[in-house]
N, C-alpha and C positions, 0 to 999 in steps of 0.2 A: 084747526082747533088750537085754539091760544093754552099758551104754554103757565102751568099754574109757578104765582111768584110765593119765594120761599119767604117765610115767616119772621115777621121781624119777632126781634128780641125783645123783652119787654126794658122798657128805661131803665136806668137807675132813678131813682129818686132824687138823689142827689145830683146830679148829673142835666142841663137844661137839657131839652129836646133838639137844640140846636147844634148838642154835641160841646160846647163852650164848658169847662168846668171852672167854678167859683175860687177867687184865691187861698178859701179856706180848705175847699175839697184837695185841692194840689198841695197844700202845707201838711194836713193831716193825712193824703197819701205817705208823701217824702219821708215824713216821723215813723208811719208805719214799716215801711222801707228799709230805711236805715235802724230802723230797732231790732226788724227782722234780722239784717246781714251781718248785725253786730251780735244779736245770741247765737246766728249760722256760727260765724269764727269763732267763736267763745267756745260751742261744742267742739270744732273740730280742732284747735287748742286743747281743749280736756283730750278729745280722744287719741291725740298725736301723746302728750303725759303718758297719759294710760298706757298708749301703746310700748314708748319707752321702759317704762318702770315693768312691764310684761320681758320685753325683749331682755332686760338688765338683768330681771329674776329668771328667767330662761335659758340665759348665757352662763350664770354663777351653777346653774343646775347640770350647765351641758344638755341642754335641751334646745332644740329650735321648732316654730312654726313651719308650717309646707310652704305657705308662700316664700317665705323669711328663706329660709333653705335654697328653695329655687332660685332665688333674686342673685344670692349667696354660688352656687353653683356657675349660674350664667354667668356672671361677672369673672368668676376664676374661669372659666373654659374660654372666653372671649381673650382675656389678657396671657392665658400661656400658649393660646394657637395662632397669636403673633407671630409673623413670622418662621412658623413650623410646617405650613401647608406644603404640600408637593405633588406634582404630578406627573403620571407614566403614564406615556402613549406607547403602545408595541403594535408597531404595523411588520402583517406577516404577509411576504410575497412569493410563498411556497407553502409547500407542504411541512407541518409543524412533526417533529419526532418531541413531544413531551417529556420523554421517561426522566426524571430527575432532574425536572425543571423547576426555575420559579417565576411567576409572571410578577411583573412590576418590581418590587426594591426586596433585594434579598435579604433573611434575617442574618444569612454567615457569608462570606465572602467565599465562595468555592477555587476560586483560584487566585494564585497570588499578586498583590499587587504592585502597581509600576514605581509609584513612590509614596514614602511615608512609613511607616512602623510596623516591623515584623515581629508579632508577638511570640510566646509560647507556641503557640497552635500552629502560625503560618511556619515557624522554624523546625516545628515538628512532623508536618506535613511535608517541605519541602526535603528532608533528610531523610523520608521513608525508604528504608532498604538501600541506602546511599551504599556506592560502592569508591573508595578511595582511589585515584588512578597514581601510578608510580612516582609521582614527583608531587605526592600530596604532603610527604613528612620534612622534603626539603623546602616547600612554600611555607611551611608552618612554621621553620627555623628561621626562615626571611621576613617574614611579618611581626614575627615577636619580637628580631632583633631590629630592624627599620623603621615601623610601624605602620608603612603603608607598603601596600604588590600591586602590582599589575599582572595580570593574566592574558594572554597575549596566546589567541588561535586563532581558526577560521570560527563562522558561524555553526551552531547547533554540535556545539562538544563539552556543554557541560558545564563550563567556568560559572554559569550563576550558581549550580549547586555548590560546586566547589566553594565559590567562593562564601555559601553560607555556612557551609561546614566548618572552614578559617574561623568565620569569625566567632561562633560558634562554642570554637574550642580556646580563644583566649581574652573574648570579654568578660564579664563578670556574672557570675549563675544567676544574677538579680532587675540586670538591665535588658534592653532589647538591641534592637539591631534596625537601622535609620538607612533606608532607600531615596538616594538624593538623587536629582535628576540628572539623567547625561548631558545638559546642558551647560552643566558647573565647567567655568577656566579652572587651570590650574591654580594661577595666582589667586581667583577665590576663592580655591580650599585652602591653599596658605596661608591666609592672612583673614579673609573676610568671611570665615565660618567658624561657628562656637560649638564644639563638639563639648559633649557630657560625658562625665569622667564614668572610664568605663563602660563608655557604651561602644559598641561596634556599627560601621559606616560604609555599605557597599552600591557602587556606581555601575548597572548597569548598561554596557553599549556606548562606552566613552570615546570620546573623539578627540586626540591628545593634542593640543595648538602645536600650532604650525610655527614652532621656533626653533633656534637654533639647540643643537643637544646640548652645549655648555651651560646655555641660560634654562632647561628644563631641567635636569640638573641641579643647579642654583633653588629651581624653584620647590623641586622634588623633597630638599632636604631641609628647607626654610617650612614645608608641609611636613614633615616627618618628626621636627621639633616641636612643633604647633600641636600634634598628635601627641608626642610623649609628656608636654607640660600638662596634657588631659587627661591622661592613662587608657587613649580611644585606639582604635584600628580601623584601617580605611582598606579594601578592597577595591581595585577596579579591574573591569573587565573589557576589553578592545576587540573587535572586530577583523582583525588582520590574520596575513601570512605569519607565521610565528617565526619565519627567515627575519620578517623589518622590524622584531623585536630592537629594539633599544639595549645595549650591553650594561652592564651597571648592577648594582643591589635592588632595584628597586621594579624591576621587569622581571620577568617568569616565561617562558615559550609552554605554554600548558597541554597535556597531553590527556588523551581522554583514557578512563580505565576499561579494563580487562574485559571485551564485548562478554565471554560467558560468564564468567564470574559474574558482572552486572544483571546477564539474562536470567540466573540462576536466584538472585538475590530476589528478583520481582516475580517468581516464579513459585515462589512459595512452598517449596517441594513436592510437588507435585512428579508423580510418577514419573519416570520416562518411558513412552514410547516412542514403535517406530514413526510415526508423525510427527510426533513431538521433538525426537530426535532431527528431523529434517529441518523444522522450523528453527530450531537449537543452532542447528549447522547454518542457515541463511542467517540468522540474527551474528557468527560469528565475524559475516563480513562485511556490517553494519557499521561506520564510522559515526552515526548519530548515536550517543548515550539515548537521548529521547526516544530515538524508532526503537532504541533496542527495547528499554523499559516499557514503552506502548505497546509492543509486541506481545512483551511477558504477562502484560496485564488484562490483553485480549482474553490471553487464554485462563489464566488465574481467575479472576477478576468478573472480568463480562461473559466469560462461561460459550466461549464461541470455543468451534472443535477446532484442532490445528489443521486440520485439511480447509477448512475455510476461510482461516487467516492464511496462511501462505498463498493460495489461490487468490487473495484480494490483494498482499504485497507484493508476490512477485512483479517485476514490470516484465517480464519475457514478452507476453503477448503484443504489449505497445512495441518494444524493441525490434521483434521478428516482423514485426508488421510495415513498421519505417524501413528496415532491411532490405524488404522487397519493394523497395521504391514504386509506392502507390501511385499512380495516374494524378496529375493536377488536380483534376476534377474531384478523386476522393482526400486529397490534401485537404481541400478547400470547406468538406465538406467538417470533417474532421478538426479543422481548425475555427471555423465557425461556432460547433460545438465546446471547445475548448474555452470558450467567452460569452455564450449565449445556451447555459447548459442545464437542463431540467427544466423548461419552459414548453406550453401546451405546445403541439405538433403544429399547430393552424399557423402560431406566433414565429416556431422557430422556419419555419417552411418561409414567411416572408423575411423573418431577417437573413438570410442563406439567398436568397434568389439578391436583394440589395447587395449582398457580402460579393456573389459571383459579378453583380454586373459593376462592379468597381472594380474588382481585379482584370476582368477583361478589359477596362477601359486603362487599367495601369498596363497592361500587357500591349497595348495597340498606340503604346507612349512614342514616338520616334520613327512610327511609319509613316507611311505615304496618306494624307488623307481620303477617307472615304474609307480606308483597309478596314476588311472586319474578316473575323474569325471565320475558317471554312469548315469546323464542327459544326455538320445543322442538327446534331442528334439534341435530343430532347432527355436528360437527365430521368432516371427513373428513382429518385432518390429512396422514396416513401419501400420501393422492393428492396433499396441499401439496410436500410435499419430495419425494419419488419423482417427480414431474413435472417441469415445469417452469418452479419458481419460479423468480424473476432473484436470491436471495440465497441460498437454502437448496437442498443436496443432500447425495444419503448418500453416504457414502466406505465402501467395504465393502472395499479395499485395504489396511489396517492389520489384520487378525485373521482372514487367509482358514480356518484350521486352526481356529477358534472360530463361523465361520461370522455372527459378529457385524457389524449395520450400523450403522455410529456416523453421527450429525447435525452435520453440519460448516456453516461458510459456504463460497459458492463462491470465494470468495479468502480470504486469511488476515487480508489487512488486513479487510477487510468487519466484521470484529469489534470493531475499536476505532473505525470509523467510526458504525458500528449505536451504540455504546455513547452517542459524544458526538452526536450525532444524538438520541436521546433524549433525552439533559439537554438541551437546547437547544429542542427541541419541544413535551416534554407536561411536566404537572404531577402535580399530588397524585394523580391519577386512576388514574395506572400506573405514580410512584413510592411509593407508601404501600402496596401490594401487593408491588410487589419490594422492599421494605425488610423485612415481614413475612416474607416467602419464604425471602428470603438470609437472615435471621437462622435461621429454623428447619434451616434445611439445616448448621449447624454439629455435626447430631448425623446426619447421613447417613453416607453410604460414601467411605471417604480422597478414592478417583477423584473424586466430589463437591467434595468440599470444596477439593481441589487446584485444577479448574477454576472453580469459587464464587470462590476467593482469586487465581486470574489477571484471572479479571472484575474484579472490586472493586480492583486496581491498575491495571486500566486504567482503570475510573472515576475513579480518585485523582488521574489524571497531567489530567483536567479538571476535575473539582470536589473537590480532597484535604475540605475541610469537609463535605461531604458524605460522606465515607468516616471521618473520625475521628468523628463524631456520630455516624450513623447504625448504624457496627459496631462501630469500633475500640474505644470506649468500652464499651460495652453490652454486647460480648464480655470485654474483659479483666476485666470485674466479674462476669463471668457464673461458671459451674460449670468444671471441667475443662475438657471437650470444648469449650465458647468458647473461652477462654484457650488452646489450642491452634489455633483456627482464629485468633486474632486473629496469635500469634506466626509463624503461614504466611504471613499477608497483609503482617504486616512485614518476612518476608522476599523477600517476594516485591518490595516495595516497594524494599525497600535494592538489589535488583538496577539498580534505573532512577536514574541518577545527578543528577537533579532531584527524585524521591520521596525519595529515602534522608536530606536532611536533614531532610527532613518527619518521615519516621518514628523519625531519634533523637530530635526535642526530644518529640513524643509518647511517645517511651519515660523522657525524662528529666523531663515533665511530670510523670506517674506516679511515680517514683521521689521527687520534690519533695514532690509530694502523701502518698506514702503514710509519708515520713520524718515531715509534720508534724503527722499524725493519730498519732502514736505518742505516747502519754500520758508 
């Protein structure tokens, strides 16, 4: 069936049938044409007027169009969210305790910060229920009349309160108080820093150059003039035995205050009981200001009885338990968990089995080859923690809907005590295994690596040289995946406000280093 053809059009008239049009037809198109496109623009001319003389009387009114507005709006939201963007990634590799949290960028700063300006608020925060310790009125007489102290203890006694308190009390009621980095030379503060008059200036975690004492000295008092032509005060605070104090006006051996009076003060008066009284008595033989004050605030504060803060401070149980010098086998196990802790049971079961079969292979160092171990017993571990061990149980409360048992200590502290209990008791024998171990695990699972790098800064906050030798180093020269576990554990470090100067001059050691192998 032939296909029906569609309908021609009828001619123009004008127009030959051959399609060809006449010179006059294309002249009197063109004229057409252009008469058209010239009254098109002529309108749209008038109406661009109009529209002006509209927008002019609508602006003088304080009026605008929707479009007009909108046009108006975009243009302003475009141009001030230059450069304002930001973005928060939180990767969570446990179980999340929310209570008083904020996800992504906080509106207040909850805790204080490392450098930069300490308002009303962080000043007032930091001084809550401050307890003055006995050589507080004679550093006040030394700073007023010098203009700059040092403060000179071991770690975690206080000197950063202290030293906000100082300053505190003889800057001016109007100014703030300027957190400069421990990184600052001496001779930088001397000479190559512009303090504001009147304002106060504290360094914590300072590392004092390595010069002779005649020329620190020199430099100490060349800083001290620097400060009085400003009307400022400089605090700083050192890391040391307060024996290598430096003699002179311008050092302090600083002493922590009164543990009850302190307990007492964050205690809010709260009754005394018999519990309360016990825990009163453990906090008196407390050399941390901090444990003490975290103490008092457990119970004040976060509303926990005193029978269940003592029982999660004591360390007896870890002590009594290393006492009875546990078997290799439960060292092993124990110290595993020490580094690899609150992790599904499936997960930590294989890193424990790689953790034993290294240390066996460190143990069989120096024998005769072929020698292996003539324990054929087979480990019953999963009856060690399911039972009843006095340090180790499963927490199967964080992941009911996963059905997962994670390996926990039975207190929280238990972990950092386990940790310095180790350094303290054994040697090469089951630290040259977990050195191998923790290195290998920088190419495991984030969850891994996340509780790997909490360990290793709790180890830091006892043996830091042990923690820069052993990882810190070895990682940041390592492949990616190191150099990623190494920047966790630094940060995990700058959390703790006695690690964090550790971990900048480590980062600035590096940077020293890698400017002057640059050809």
């Amino acid at each position: 069936m032939a296909e029906a053809s569609p309908a021609k059009e009828p001619a123009d008239p004008k127009t030959p049938e051959d399609g060809s049009a006449s010179e006059e037809g294309k002249a009197s198109k063109g004229k057409e044409t252009a008469e058209q496109k010239g009254e098109q623009k002529a309108e749209e001319k008038s109406e661009e007027k109009d529209e002006k003389k509209d927008e002019k009387k609508d602006d003088e009114k304080g009026e605008q169009k929707p479009e007009q507005q909108d046009r108006k709006e975009e243009a302003a939201f475009d141009e001030g969210a230059l450069g304002q963007s930001a973005t928060v990634i939180n990767n969570f590799f446990d179980a999340v305790d929310a209570s008083q949290s904020v996800f992504g960028v906080a509106s207040r700063r909850s805790t204080r910060t490392m450098t930069g300006t300490l308002g009303p608020a962080d000043i007032e925060r930091a001084l809550d229920s401050f307890v003055p310790p006995p050589c507080f009125e004679d550093a006040l007489a030394k700073l007023c009349e010098h203009r700059v102290l040092v403060l000179v203890s071991r770690e975690d006694t206080g000197k950063w309160t202290s030293a906000v308190a100082l300053l505190n009390r003889v800057k001016r009621p109007d100014t703030k108080i300027i957190v400069l980095s421990p990184a600052r030379a001496l001779d930088d503060l001397a000479s190559k820093t512009a303090y504001r008059n009147g304002w106060g200036y504290v360094i914590q975690g300072w590392t004092p150059d390595d010069i002779a004492p005649a020329l620190q000295h020199f430099e100490f008092e060349t800083l001290a003039r620097t400060l009085e032509e400003a009307d400022a005060h400089l605090v700083l605070t050192v890391h040391r035995d307060p024996a290598t104090a430096a003699p002179g006006p311008f050092h302090m051996r600083w002493q922590i205050p009164e543990p009850l009076a302190l307990f007492d003060a964050h205690l809010g008066g709260m009754v005394l009981t018999d519990e309360l009284a016990e825990v009163r008595a453990h906090a008196a033989e407390l050399r941390s200001p901090g444990q003490i004050a975290g103490l008092a605030r457990q119970i004040a504060v976060g509303g926990r009885s005193p029978a269940d803060v003592l029982a999660e401070i004591s360390d007896s149980e870890v002590t009594k338990w290393f006492e009875r010098q546990p078997k290799r086998s439960e060292v092993l196990v124990v110290a595993a968990l020490a580094f690899a802790y609150n992790l599904p049971e499936r997960i930590f079961e294989r890193l424990l089995v790689d953790f034993e079969r290294i240390a066996e292979d460190v143990k069989l160092r120096g024998r005769e080859p072929g020698a292996q171990n003539d324990d054929d017993t087979l480990p019953q571990h999963r009856a060690q923690w399911s039972g009843d061990h006095p340090l180790i149980t499963v927490d199967s409360s964080s992941d009911l809907l996963a059905g997962e048992r994670r390996i926990v200590f039975r207190a929280a502290r238990h972990r950092e005590q386990v940790i310095t209990e180790l350094m303290l008791l054994y040697s090469y024998d089951l630290w040259e295994p977990l050195r191998l171990w923790i290195r290998a695990l920088a190419d495991d699972l984030p969850e891994v690596q996340a509780q790997v790098a909490e360990g290793l800064s709790l180890l830091a906050a006892v043996n830091p040289q042990e923690v820069r030798e052993s990882f810190l180093e070895p990682w940041a020269a390592g492949p990616a995946s190191e150099q990623i576990m190494a920047t966790l554990l630094l940060s995990m470090m700058c959390a703790n406000d006695t690690l964090a100067p550790i971990a900048l001059r480590t980062v600035l050691g590096w940077a020293v280093d890698a400017a002057s192998a640059v050809p």
